[in-house]
N, C-alpha and C positions, 0 to 999 in steps of 0.2 A: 108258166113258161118263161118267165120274165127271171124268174130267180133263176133258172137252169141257164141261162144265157148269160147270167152275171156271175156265177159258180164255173162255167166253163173259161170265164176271161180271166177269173182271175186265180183261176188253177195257171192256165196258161203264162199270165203276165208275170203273176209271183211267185209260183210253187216249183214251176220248170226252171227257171235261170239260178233260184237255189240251192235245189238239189243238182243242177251242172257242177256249181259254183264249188260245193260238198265235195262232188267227187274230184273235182281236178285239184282239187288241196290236201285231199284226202292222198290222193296218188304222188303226188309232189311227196308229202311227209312219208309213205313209205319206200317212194324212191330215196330219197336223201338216207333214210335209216340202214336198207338194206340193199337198195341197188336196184335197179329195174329186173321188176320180173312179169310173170303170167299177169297176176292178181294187177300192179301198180297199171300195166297194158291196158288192163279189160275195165279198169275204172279211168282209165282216161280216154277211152275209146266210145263208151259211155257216154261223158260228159259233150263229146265232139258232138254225141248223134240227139243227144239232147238240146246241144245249145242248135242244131240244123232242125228241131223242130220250129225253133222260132224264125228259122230265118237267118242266120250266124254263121253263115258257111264260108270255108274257107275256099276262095277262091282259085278254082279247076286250072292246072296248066294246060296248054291247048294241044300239047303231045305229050301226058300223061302214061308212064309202059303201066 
């Protein structure tokens, strides 16, 4: 039980803010190459909901449309 507990933190601690970290560089260099599109969107859209698993959220305007 004790290993499952230390396997889920540090999936969490270090696996998740890398793989964010991957995709918004990852979408930066296809941005810059070819331009914003679907694909560059949907990996940095990704990274947003990834890095809001840890807690990294970008702070909500209070009249948000």
């Amino acid at each position: 039980m004790l290993f499952n507990v230390m396997k889920r933190f540090v999936i969490m601690a270090v696996a998740v803010p890398l793989a964010a970290a991957g995709a918004r560089k990852l979408s930066e260099r296809l941005e810059a190459k070819s331009g914003p599109s679907r694909g560059s969107r949907a990996l940095r859209q990704g990274a947003d909901f990834l890095g809001g698993l840890r807690g990294q959220q970008k702070k909500k305007r209070r009249f948000a449309w």
